[in-house]
Each structure stands twice: as C-alpha cells, then as structure tokens.
N, C-alpha and C positions, 0 to 999 in steps of 0.2 A: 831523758834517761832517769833525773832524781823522781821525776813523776811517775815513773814506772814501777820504778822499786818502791817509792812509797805504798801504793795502790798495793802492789803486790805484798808487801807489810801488812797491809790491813787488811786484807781479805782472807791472808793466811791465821793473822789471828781471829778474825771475827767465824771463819770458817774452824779452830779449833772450838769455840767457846759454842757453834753449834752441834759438833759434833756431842763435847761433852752431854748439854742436855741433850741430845735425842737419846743418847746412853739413859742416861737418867731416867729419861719417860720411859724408855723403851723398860727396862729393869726394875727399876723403880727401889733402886740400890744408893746408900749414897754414904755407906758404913765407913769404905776407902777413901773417901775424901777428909780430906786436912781442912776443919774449921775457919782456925790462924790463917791460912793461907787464901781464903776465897773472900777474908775479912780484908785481908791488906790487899789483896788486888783489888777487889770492889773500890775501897781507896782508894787507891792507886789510881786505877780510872777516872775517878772524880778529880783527883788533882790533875791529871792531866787533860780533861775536859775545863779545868778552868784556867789552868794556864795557856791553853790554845784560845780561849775566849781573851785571857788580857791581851796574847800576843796576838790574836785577830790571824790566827790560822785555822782557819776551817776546816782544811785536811787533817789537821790533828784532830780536830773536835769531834767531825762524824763518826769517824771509825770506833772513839774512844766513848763518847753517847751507844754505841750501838755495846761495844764491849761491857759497860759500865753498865747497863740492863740484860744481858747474858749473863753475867758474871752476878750480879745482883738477883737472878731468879736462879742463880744455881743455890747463891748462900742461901736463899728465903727456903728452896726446897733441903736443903741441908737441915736447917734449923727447923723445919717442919716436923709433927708426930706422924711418922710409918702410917697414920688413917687417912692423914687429910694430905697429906705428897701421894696415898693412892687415889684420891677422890680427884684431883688436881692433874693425875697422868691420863686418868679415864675421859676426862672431857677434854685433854689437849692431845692423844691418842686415837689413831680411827681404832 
C-alpha cells in the first residue's frame, strides 16, 4: 500500500514538471513563471536526491533525479534570452 502511494507521488509530480515544459515549448512563454521559486525547488530536489543517496533509498532518489532535471530545464529556459528558449523549442518541437 505505502509502495503505491509512493509511486503514485512520483508520477504525479514528475508528470506536473512534464506538463509545465510541454507548456513551455509548446508557447515558448515563461514571463508567468516565478524565478525564486524554480530556484528553490531545483534545490530542493538536489537535497532531496542526496538525502535519499545517504539514506540509500532509491524510491526517493529516482523520482527526485527525474524532477531535479525537469525542474532544472524549466529554470535554464526561464533564464534564457526570448532567441535562444526559441531556437531550443524548435529542435525539441516537431
């Protein structure tokens, strides 16, 4: 049962943090989005990708490695110039 809800935890955020970027690509908008915010979760992830490595839980680590590069290629397009976040959605874009 905790293996379900776990899973189910991590799928639902790693399926928001996909959602966001296909937004992203698809728009290629990112005016709305909160700096601060994509800074401390990226963080965020990263601590919690190393505390699941001391404590040697893997269920925490994959989900949070996957989140921690979503979340990480939202901030990188955030901090991007409007030319190279379009040149970036065009080749990840059909």
């Amino acid at each position: 049962m905790l293996l379900a809800i776990g899973l189910a935890a991590a799928a639902l955020t790693i399926a928001s943090f996909l959602a966001q970027t296909g937004k992203i690509l698809k728009t290629r908008e990112v005016d709305g989005l909160s700096t601060p915010m994509w800074l401390l979760s990226t963080i965020g992830f990263a601590v919690w990708i190393v505390y699941g490595v001391v404590m040697g839980t893997w269920p925490i680590v994959v989900p949070n490695v996957v989140c921690f590069a979503l979340s990480g290629f939202i901030l990188t397009l955030k901090l991007m110039s409007p030319a190279k976040r379009e040149r970036v959605a065009d080749k990840l874009t059909p």
